[in-house]
C-alpha positions as CSV (number, residue, x, y, z in Angstrom):
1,X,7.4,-6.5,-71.6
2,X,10.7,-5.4,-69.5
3,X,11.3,-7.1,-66.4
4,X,10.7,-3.4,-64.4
5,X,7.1,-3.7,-66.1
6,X,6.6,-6.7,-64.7
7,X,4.0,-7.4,-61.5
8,X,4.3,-10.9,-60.5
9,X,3.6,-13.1,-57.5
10,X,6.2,-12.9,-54.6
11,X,6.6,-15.9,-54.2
12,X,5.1,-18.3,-57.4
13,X,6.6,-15.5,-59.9
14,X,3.3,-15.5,-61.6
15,X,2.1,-12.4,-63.0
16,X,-0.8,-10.5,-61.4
17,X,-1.6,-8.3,-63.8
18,X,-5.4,-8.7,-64.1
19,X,-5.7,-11.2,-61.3
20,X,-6.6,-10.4,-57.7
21,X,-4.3,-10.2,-55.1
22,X,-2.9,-9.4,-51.6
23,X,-0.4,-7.2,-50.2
24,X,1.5,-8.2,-47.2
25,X,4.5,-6.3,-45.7
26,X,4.7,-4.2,-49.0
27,X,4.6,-7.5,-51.0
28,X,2.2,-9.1,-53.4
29,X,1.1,-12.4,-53.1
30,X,-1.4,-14.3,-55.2
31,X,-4.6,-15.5,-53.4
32,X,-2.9,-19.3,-53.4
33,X,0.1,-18.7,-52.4
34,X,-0.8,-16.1,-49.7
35,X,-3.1,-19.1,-48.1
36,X,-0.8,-21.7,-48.6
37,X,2.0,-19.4,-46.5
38,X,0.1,-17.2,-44.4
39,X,-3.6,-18.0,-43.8
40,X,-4.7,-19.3,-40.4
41,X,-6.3,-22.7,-39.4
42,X,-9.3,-22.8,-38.6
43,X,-10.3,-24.2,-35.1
44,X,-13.8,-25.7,-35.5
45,X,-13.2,-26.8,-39.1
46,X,-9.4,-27.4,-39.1
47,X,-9.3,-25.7,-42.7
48,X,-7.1,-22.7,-43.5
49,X,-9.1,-19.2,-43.4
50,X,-8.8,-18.2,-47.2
51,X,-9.5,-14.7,-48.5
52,X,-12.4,-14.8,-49.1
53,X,-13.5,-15.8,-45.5
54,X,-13.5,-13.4,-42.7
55,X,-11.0,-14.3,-40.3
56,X,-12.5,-14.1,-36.7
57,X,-9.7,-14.3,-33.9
58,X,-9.6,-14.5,-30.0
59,X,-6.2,-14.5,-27.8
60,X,-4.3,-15.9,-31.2
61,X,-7.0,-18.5,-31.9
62,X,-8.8,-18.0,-35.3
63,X,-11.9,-19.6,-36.4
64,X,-14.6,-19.3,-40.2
65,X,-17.5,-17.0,-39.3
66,X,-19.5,-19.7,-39.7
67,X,-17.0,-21.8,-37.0
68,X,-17.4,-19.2,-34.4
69,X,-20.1,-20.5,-32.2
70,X,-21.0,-22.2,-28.6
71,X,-18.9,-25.3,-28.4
72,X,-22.2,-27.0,-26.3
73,X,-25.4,-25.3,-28.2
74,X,-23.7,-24.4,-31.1
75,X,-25.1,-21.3,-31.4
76,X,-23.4,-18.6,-33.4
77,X,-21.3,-16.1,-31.2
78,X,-20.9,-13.6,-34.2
79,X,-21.1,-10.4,-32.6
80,X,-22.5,-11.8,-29.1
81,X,-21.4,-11.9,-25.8
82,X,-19.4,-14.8,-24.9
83,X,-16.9,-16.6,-22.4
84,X,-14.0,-19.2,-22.3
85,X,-13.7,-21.7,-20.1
86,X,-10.3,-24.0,-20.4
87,X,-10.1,-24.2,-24.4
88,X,-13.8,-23.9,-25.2
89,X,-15.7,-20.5,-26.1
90,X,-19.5,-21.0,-24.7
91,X,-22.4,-18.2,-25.4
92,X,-23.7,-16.8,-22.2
93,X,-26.4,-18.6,-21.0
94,X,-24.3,-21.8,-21.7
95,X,-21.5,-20.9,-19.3
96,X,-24.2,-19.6,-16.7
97,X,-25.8,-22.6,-16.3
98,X,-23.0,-25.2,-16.6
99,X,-20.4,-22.4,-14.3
100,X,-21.6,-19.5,-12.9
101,X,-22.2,-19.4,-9.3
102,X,-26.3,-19.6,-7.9
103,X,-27.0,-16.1,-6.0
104,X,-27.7,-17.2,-2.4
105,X,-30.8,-14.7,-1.8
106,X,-32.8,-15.5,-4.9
107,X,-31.0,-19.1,-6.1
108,X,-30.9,-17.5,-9.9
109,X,-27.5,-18.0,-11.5
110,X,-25.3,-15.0,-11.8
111,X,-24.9,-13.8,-15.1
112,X,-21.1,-13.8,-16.8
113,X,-20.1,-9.8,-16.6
114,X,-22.9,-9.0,-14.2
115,X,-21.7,-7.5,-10.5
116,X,-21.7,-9.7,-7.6
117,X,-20.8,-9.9,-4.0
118,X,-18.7,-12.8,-2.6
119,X,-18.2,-13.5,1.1
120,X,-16.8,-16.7,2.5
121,X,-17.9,-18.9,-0.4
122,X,-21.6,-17.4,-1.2
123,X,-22.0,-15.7,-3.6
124,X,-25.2,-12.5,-4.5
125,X,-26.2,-10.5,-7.1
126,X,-25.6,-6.8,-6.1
127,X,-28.8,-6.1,-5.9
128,X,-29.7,-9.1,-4.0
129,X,-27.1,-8.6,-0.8
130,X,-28.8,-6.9,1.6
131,X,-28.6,-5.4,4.7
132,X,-31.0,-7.9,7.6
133,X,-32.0,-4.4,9.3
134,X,-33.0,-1.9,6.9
135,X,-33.1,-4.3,4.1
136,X,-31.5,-1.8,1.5
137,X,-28.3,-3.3,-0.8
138,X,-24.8,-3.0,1.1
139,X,-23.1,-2.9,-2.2
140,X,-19.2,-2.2,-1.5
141,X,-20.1,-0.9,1.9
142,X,-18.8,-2.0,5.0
143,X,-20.5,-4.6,7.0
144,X,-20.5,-6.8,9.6
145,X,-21.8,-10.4,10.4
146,X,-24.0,-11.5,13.3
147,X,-25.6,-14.9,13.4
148,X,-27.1,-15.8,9.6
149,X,-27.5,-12.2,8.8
150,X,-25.0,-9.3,7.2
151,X,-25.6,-5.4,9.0
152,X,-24.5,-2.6,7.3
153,X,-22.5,-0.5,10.4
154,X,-24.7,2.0,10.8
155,X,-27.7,-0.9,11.4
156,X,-25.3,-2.9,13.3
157,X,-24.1,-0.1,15.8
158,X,-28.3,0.3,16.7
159,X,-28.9,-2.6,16.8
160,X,-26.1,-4.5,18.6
161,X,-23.0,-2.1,19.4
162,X,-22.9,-1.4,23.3
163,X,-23.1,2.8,24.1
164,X,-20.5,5.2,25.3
165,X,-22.3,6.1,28.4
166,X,-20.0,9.7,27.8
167,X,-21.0,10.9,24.7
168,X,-23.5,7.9,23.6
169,X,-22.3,7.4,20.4
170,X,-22.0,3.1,19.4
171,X,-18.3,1.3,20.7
172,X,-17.5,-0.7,17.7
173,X,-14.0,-1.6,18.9
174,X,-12.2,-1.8,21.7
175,X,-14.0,-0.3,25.1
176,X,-13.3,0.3,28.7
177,X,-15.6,-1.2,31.3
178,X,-15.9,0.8,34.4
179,X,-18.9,-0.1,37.2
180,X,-20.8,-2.1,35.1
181,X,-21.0,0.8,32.5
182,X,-19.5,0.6,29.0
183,X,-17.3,3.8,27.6
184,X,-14.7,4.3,24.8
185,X,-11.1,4.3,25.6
186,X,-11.1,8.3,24.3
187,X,-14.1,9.3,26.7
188,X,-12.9,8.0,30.3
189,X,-11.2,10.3,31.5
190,X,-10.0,11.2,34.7
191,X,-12.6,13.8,36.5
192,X,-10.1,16.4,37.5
193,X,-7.5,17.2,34.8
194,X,-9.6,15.1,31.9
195,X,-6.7,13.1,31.1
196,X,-7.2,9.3,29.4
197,X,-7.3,6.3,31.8
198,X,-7.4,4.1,30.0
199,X,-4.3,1.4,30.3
200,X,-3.8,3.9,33.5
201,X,-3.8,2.5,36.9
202,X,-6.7,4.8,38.6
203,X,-8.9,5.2,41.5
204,X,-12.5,6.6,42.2
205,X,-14.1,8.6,45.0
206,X,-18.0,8.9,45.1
207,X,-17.8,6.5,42.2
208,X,-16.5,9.7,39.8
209,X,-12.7,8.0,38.3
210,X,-9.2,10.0,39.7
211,X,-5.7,9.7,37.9
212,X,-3.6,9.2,41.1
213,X,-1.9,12.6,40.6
214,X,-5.5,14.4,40.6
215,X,-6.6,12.0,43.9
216,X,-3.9,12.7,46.1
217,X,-3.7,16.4,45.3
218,X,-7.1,16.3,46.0
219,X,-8.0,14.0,48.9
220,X,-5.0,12.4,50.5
221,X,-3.0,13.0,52.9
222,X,-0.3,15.2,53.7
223,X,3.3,14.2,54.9
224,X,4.1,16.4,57.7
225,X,8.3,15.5,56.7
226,X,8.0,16.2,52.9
227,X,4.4,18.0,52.6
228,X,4.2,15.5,49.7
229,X,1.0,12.9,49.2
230,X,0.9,10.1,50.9
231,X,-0.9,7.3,49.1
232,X,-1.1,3.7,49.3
233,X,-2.2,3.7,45.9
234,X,1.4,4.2,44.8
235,X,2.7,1.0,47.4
236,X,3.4,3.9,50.0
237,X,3.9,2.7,53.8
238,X,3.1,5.3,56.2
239,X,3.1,6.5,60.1
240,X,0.4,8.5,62.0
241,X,0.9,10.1,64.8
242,X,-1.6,12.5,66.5
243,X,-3.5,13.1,63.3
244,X,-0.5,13.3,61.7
245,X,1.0,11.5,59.1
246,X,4.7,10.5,57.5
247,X,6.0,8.4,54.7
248,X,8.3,5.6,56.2
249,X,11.3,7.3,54.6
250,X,10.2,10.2,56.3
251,X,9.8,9.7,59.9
252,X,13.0,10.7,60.8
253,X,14.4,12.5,64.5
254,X,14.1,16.0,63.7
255,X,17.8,17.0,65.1
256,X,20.2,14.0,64.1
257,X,17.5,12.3,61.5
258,X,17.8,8.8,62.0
259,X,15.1,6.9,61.1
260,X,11.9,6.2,64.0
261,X,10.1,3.6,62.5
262,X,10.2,0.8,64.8
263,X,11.8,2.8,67.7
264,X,10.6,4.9,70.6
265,X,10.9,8.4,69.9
266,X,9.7,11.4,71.6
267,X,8.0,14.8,71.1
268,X,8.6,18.1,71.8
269,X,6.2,20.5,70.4
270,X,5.5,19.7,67.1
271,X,8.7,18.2,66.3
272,X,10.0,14.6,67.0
273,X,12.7,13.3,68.6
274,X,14.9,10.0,69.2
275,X,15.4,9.1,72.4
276,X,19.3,10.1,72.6
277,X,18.3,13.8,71.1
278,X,15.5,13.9,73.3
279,X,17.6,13.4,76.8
280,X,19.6,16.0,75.6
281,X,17.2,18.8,75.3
């Protein structure tokens, strides 16, 4: 036979022709030398994997079909659910009773690859976290703890949120307190021009709230020097005089305007007067 007729072992040289073998890279190997260079060890039995096993693998780990069971019951995991913990692979109820986590509602251990809820080191089955009001499951809702007992919002906001006493929906964050009544920072407004007070300094009249433009436009006085407001709301000092008011600033001697606050002044029809113009008149 010529040495291009020739099928023979990779490795040993031996000829395969008739015998079984294995192909690896687009080489032949015979079945002993293919074991002896490429089969894996087994890690329940120690002992290679040979051909004529089926090699059963997890995260580069191989193991004999007949290895490949529960490291505590030894129960075969062929073709069954299964999970690791540190170096050992344990069958499902094995794992759940020795490390899965007790479901705080109904004490029953929570099944590896089942959903569950976790909050501040309890854990639920999905099914079993439910809201304290309406008793239906919160699942990945929103909710909110009071006392012992989880709320979903909407059970929460009738049962404990304080209501806008504007539009009387629930305040779940951050209100304004005005007179003893609780509102949301969007609904007080100021009565005239309906503009936000809140983080506004503001004052009321018949108990209805004013932004300190709309108030003194609206009820205070007038300066008779500047026609502006006057209001002590803004620190203002003024005079009155007759029923009539001034700003300090403004109280002024009508002809040479030097300031009458703290002097004697006079009057001559509705204007005022120091006492140097007035002698001159």
């Amino acid at each position: 036979m010529s040495t291009s007729e020739r099928f023979d072992c990779h490795y040993c040289k031996d000829s395969l022709l008739g015998k079984k073998y294995i192909m690896k890279e687009d080489t032949q190997y015979c079945t002993k030398c293919y074991e002896n260079l490429f089969a894996n060890c087994c890690e329940g039995c120690s002992s290679s994997i040979g051909c004529n096993s089926k090699d059963l693998s997890y995260k580069e780990r191989h193991w004999h079909e007949q290895c490949f069971k529960c490291a505590k019951c030894s129960r075969s995991l062929v073709e069954k659910a299964f999970a690791a913990k540190d170096d050992l692979l344990l069958c499902t109820e094995c794992y759940a009773h020795d490390y899965s986590s007790k479901c705080s509602t109904c004490k029953k251990t929570i099944m590896p690859g089942s959903r569950k809820m976790e909050y501040k080191g309890n854990s639920w089955h999905e099914t079993c976290f439910l809201c304290h009001r309406c008793q239906q499951p919160i699942g990945t809702k929103s909710f909110i703890p009071k006392d012992t007992g989880y709320f979903c919002v909407p059970c929460f906001e009738k049962q404990f949120a304080y209501q806008c006493c504007a539009c009387k929906k629930a305040i779940t964050t951050g209100g304004v307190t005005y007179q003893d009544k609780p509102w949301h920072r969007e609904c007080f407004l100021c009565i005239g021009c309906r503009k936000q007070l809140s983080g506004q300094r503001f004052t009321s009249r018949e108990s209805y709230p004013y932004c300190l433009e709309c108030f003194s436009n609206l009820y205070a006085k007038k300066c008779v020097g500047c026609t502006k407001a006057i209001t002590s709301l803004a620190g203002a000092k003024y005079i009155s005089f007759e029923e009539r008011q001034w700003h300090s600033e403004c109280f002024t001697c009508m002809q040479c305007s030097v300031s009458l606050v703290g002097r004697g002044f006079l009057t001559q029809r509705d204007n005022i007067l120091c006492t140097d113009c007035g002698r001159e008149k």
